[in-house]
C-alpha positions in Angstrom: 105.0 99.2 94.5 102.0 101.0 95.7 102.9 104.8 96.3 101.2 107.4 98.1 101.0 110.9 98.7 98.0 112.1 101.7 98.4 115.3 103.2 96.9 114.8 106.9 96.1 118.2 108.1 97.2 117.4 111.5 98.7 114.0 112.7 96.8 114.4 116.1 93.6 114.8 114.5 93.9 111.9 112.2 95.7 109.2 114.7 92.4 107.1 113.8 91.5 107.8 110.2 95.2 107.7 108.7 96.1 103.8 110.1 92.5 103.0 109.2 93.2 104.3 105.2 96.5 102.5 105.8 95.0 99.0 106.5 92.4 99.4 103.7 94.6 100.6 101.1 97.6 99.0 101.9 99.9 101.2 100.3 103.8 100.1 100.3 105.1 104.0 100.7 103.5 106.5 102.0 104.9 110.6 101.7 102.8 112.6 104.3 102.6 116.1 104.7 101.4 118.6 107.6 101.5 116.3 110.0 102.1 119.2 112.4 104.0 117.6 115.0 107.9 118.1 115.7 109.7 114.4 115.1 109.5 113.5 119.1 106.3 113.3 119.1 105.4 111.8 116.4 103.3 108.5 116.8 106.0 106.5 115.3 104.9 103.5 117.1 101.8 103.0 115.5 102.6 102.9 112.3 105.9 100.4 113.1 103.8 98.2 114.5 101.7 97.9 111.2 104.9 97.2 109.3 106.3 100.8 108.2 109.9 102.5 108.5 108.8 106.1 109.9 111.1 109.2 108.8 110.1 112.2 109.8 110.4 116.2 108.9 108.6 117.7 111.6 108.4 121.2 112.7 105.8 122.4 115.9 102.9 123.1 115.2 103.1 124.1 111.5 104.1 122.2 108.2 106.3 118.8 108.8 106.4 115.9 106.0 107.1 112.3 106.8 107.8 109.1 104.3 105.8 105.9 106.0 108.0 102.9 104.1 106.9 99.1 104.6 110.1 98.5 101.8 114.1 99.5 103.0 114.7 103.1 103.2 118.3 104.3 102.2 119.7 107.7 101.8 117.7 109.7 103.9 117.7 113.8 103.8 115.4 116.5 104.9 115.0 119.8 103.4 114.7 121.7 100.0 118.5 122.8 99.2 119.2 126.5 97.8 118.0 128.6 101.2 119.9 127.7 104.2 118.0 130.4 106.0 114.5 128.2 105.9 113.3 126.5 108.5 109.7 125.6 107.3 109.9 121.6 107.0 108.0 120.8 103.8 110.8 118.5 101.8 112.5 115.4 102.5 113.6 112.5 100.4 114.3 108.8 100.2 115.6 106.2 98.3 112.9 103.2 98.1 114.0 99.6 97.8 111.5 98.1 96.1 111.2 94.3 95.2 112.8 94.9 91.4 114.1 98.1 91.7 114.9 101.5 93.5 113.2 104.5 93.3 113.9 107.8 94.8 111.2 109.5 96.3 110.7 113.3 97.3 107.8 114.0 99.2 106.6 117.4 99.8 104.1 120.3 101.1 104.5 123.1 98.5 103.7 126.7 100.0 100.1 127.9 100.0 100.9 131.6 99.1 97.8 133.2 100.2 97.8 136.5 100.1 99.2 137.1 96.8 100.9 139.6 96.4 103.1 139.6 99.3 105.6 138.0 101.3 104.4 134.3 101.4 103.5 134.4 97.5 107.2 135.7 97.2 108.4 132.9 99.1 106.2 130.5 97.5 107.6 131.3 94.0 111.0 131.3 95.4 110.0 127.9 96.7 109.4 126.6 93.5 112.5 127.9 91.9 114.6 126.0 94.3 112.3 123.3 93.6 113.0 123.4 89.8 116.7 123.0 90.8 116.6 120.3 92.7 114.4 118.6 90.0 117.1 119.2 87.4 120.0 117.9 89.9 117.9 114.5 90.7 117.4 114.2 87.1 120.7 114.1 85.7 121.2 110.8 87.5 118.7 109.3 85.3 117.3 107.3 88.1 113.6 106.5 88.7 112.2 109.5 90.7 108.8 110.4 92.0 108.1 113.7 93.5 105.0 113.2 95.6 102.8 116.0 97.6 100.4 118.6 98.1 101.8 121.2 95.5 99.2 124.1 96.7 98.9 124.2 92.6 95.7 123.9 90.2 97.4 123.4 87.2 94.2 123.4 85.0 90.8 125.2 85.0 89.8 121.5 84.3 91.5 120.8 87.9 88.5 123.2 90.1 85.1 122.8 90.1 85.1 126.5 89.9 87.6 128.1 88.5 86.3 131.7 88.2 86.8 131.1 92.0 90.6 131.1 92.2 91.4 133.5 89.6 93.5 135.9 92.4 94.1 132.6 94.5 97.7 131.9 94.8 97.3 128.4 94.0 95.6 129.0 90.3 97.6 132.5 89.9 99.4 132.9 86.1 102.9 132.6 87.4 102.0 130.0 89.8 100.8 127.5 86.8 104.0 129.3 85.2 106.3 128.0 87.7 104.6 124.5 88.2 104.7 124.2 84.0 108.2 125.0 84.1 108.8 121.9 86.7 107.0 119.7 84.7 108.4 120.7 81.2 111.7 119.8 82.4 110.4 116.1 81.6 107.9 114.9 84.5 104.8 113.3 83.7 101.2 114.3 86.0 101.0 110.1 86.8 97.4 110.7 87.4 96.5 112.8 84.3 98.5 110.4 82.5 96.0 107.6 83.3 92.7 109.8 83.7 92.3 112.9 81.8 88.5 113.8 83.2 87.4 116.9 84.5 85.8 116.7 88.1 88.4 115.0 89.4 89.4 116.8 93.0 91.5 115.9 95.6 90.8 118.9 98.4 87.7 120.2 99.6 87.4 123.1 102.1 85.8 122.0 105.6 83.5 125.1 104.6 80.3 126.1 102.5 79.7 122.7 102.3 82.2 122.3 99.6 82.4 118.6 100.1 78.4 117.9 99.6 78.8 120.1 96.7 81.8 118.0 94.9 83.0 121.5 94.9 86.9 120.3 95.2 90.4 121.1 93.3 92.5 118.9 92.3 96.3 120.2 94.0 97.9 116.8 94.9 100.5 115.0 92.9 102.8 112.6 92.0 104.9 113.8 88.9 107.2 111.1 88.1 110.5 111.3 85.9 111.1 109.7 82.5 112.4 106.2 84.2 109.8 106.3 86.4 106.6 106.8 84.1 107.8 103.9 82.0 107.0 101.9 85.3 103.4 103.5 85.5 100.8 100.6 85.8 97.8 102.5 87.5 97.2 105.7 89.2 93.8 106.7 91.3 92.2 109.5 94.2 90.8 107.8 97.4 87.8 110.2 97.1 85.8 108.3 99.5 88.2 109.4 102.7 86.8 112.3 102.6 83.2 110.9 103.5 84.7 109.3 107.0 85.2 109.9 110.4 87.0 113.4 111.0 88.5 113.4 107.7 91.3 115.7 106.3 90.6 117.8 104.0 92.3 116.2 101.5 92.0 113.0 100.1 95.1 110.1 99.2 96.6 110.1 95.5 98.3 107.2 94.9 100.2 104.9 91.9 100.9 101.7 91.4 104.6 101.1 89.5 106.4 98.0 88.6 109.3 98.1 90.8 
């Protein structure tokens, strides 16, 4: 099972790039995020007629998350539990049937944060902390899980090509790493830092200053995979080279390969 995580910016602006990554990379699941577009309007019609279940999280404008599935979807929900009071879409999640096993999949778009301090850092941090619940919840049932997005998080100076940069960035901020540590420590493994521990990796680079020419990227999309789900690790990789085409997002695919 080839799994992905590819945050769009925009499913309007990449209704030609994103089927064209699809039919090169062929990935089997696919979690999306900002595709800015309430569910209606979503293209869902495209992407069934190259083989994929579309479920959607959509909200106008702003935010939304999607899972593209070519393999049965089952158990469907949208939305991060612990605030019933937010109505940014950035969470939903699905059970995978793949060829020799399930796996549940949680796809997300972490909050930026930006400015910090302030309201949206507060909310971001909050975020997280209802992440870290529903982390612990999914993995009492022992199950393989894979928790797949744009986490808005450099966990490393290794992860930016300049890290003096983002020192009062909310993305690289001490409690932000904090949080995202304490996510992880609960017993996830980084599926890509697993399989290439490099620096220079990235997976965003800013449409500006010509941070793309300059490899001058972070690295703030993941797939962090439970226990029973890195034992089914076979491969991990960035699609760098998206972000050399025609109107690209600013971010780039991250993807795995399990045995399931």
């Amino acid at each position: 099972m080839k799994l992905a995580t590819f945050n769009i910016n925009g499913i309007k602006a990449r209704i030609d790039a994103l089927p064209a990554w699809l039919r090169e990379a062929a990935p089997d699941v696919v979690c999306l995020q900002e595709i800015k577009s309430v569910d209606d309007a979503f293209p869902r019609e495209l992407f069934e007629d190259m083989g994929y279940r579309v479920e959607t999280h959509g909200q106008k404008s702003f935010n939304g998350v999607a899972i593209l599935s070519k393999l049965p979807l089952e158990d469907v929900t949208r939305g991060l539990p612990g605030d019933d009071s937010d109505e940014q879409a950035r969470w939903i999640e699905a059970t995978v049937i793949g060829d020799k096993r399930a796996i549940h999949v949680c796809g997300l778009y972490l909050p930026n944060g930006n400015p910090a301090p302030g309201p949206k850092y507060d909310y971001k941090l909050a975020w997280m902390a209802r992440m870290e619940a529903r982390v612990k919840a999914l993995l009492a049932t022992e199950e393989p899980l894979a928790f797949c997005g744009d986490y808005n998080v450099i966990p490393e100076p290794q992860d930016a090509a300049k890290p003096d940069t983002w020192l009062t960035d909310a993305l690289f901020l001490p409690e932000t790493r904090a949080a995202f540590r304490r996510i992880v420590n609960l017993g996830l493994t980084d599926a890509f830092r697993a399989r290439d521990p490099r620096p220079g990796l990235y997976s965003f680079w800013d449409y500006q200053a010509g941070a793309w020419d300059r490899n001058n990227g972070i690295r703030i999309d993941h797939l962090l995979l439970s226990p029973q789900c890195a034992d089914l690790l076979r491969e991990a990789g960035i699609d760098k080279a998206v972000r050399g085409g025609e109107k690209p997002s600013d971010h780039v695919p991250v993807w795995v390969e399990l045995e399931a």
